[in-house]
Residue, then its C-alpha position, 0 to 999 in steps of 0.5 A: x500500500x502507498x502514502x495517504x496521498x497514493x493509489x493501491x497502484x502507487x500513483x500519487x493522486x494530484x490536487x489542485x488549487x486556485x487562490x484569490x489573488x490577495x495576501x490574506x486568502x494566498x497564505x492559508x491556501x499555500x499552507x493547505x498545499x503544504x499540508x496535503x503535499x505533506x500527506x503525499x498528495x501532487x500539487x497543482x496551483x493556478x493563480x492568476x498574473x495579478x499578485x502571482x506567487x513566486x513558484x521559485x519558493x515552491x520547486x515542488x509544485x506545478x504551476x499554471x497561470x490564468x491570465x487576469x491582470x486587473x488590479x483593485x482602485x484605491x477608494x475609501x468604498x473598499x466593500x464596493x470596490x472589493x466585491x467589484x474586483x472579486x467578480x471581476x476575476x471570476x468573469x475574467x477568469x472563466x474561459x482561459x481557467x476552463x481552457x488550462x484546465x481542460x489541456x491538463x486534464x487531457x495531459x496529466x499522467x497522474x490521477x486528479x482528485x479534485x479542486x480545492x477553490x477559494x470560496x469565493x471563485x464561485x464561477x471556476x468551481x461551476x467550471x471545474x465540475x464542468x468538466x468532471x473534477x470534484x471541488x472542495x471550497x476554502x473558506x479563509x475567514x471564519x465560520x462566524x462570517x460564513x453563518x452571516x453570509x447564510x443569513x445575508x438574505x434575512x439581514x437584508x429583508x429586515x434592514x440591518x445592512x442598509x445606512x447605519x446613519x439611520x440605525x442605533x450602531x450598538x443595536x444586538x441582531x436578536x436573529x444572530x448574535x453576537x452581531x450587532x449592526x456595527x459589526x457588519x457591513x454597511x451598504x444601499x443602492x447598486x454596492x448592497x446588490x453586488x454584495x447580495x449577488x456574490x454571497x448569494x453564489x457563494x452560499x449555493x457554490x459551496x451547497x454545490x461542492x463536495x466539502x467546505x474545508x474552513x480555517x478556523x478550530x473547535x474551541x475558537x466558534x464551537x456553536x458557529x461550526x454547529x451552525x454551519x454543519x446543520x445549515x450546509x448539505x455538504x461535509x465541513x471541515x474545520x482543520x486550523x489553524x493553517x498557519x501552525x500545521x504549515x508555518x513555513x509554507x506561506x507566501x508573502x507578496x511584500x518583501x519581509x524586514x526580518x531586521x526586526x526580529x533582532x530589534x525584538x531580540x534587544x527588548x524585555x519581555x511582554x513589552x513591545x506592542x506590534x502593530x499591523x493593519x494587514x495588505x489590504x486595510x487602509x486608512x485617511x491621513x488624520x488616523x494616521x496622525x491620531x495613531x501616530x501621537x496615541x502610540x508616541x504618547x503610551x510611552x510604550x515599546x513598538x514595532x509598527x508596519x507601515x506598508x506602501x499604499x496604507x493611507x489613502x491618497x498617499x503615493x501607492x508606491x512608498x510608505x506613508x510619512x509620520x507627522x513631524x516630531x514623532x521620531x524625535x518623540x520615540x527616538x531608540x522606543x520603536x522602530x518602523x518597517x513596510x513589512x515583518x514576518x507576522x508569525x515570527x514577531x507574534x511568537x517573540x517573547x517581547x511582544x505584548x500586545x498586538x494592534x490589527x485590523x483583524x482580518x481573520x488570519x491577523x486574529x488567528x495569529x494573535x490568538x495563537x501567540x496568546x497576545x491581547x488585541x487592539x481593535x481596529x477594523x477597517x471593512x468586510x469581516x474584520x468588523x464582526x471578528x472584532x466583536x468576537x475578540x473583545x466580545x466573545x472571546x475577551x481577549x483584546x479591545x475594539x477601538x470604534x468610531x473616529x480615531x482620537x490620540x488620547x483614546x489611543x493612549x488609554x486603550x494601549x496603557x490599559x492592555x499593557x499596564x499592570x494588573x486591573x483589566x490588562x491582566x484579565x485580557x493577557x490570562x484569558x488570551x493564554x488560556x485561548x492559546x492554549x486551547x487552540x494548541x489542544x485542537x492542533x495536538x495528535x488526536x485533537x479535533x484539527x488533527x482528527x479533521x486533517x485525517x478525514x478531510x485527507x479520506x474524503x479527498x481520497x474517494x474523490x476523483x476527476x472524471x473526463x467530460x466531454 
């Protein structure tokens, strides 16, 4: 008999990928890879130019470009020009992804298993199982939000998603808590009916997969993952934290400033607060100085990403300018870098602290270096993870509303000073931590759902359509 990922006749079976292309849904893609690849499965990833992984950090994989070359406009209606470049890519992606697939279907010696899609190429799954090959939807937010967009026609019918100006902002949704109207999406018009119309096919294209695969664990959205497996008529599979069973197999888009691990390296324990918005976030220019002056006025240790294209308006190609006085201000207290190796800093022992936009793998992250979360969401899901993180979970603070140096300050001095409510924040966090460790450990419930995500892609296989 072979490995996992082998035939009785010793053939490896092959599976294919296919990512959106933006850093937040690459990465936990290329870690499944790397977690298949490491049960024996032949690897096969499709990506289009735009935002294209470097096949060079991958030599054991196949790859196989599909032409889309359109990139995102920079626009304080991010949800709008998300979700318009989201379809984009799957109408643009449709007929040359139908054609490379069907020439390797016709070439490939070895046996295809299926196709695993990110959740929203909704059009490319229809495509594959065209032409006979089984696909699996990766979903790389949380189970939570995937709950929400199951109750998006609900939530629509009833007025939660319209204008918040006309709604009380802390109003609890009775019909899905813990939401309240604050933590989802606000939208009218054409931008409310492009949303309804993709999470509307992203709810049927899962419905019509053969599993959705989901990177989050038990302990973390226990009744969330009940939700979904009575709601969904196919198998779900909560197998993360993606990045702790695969931390070397991402692929950044931004070149890494590792120098900051030695910076790290000089600090004392539990100091530092690190802060990242993501590759995707942005801010205006006024909370880039209400965040600046908050951080310079803490006094507190910090190591801060400011990546090209973070503040809006401000040239894409180079990071954005802090206001004058503030490296005198925090002169030999913090340092400034375009990007860090996330992981590495989050598991430094002198990181204390973790200021994020909360998208859902930033959350994930943090959870599992058991450091306490500062709040600060910018669009789509990172609202409603915000809210399960100082909420739910409580283990971190949301910072809400316009950005005002002084409440800055006292958010930081709160998560990071002795004793009172910071202690609480860093117990519950390690104990969050910890837990999340379990689920990840031989026999725990990531490590059984590895086990039968790998059986169910096993009695799966491609058949040729003509």
């Amino acid at each position: 008999m072979g490995s996992v990922g082998q035939t009785a006749t010793g053939h490896r079976r092959r599976v294919l990928f296919f990512s959106l292309p933006y850093q937040g849904h690459i990465n936990p893609m290329f870690q499944l890879a790397g977690l298949l690849h490491a049960r024996g499965f032949a690897v096969t990833v499709f990506h289009t130019h735009f935002n294209a992984p470097d096949a060079s950090q991958h030599p054991a994989y196949d790859f196989v470009p599909v032409q889309f070359d359109g990139t995102p406009a920079d626009s304080a209606d991010t949800v709008r020009v998300t979700v318009e470049h989201v379809l984009a890519v799957n109408r643009a992606c449709e007929a040359p992804f139908r054609e490379r697939l069907a020439a390797l279907l016709e070439e490939e010696e070895e046996e295809v298993a299926c196709l695993v899609a990110d959740a929203h190429l909704l059009t490319l799954m229809d495509v594959a199982r065209g032409l006979g090959v089984p696909t699996l939807a990766l979903r790389t937010g949380s189970a939570a939000c995937f709950r929400w967009f199951m109750a998006f026609p609900m939530l629509c019918d009833k007025g939660y998603l319209s204008s918040h100006e006309s709604q009380e902002p802390d109003m609890l949704v009775t019909e899905l808590p813990p939401y309240r109207v604050r933590d989802m999406p606000s939208a009218s018009g054409a931008t409310l009916g492009l949303m309804r119309d993709l999470i509307s096919r992203a709810v049927t294209a899962v419905n019509a997969s053969s599993g959705l695969i989901i990177n989050t664990f038990d302990a973390l959205e226990t009744d969330e993952l009940a939700s979904l497996r009575r709601g969904l008529a196919v198998p779900v599979f909560d197998i993360g934290p993606l990045h702790v069973h695969s931390p070397a197999a991402s692929s950044s888009l931004l070149r890494q400033d590792r120098g900051c691990l030695d910076w790290l390296d000089a600090r004392g324990p539990a100091s530092v607060l690190y802060v990242s918005f993501g590759s995707l976030a942005s801010m205006s220019a006024a909370d880039l100085v209400e965040t600046a002056w908050g951080i310079a006025n803490s006094g507190r240790p910090f190591l801060w990403v400011l990546r090209p294209g973070l503040v809006r308006g401000a040239p894409p190609s180079q990071p954005p300018p802090l206001p004058d006085g503030f490296h005198a201000e925090t002169r030999g207290r913090g340092t400034v870098v375009s990007w860090a190796p996330q992981e590495e800093v989050l598991a430094h022992p002198a990181v204390g602290a973790f200021w994020t936009h909360c998208g859902w793998n930033s959350t994930l992250e943090g959870v599992c270096a058991g450091v306490p979360m500062l709040c600060r969401p910018c669009f789509g899901d990172q609202m409603g993870n915000a809210r399960y993180v100082d909420h739910v979970w409580r283990t971190g603070l949301a910072l809400h509303g316009e950005l005002e140096r002084g409440k800055v300050e006292a958010a930081i001095s709160t998560m990071m000073g002795a004793g009172g409510p910071g202690t609480a924040l860093r117990g519950r966090a390690r104990e969050l931590c910890r837990r999340a460790a379990e689920c990840m450990a031989k026999a725990g419930s990531s490590d059984l759902n590895v086990d039968k995500l790998v059986n169910h892609i096993m009695s799966l296989t491609a058949r040729r359509c003509q």
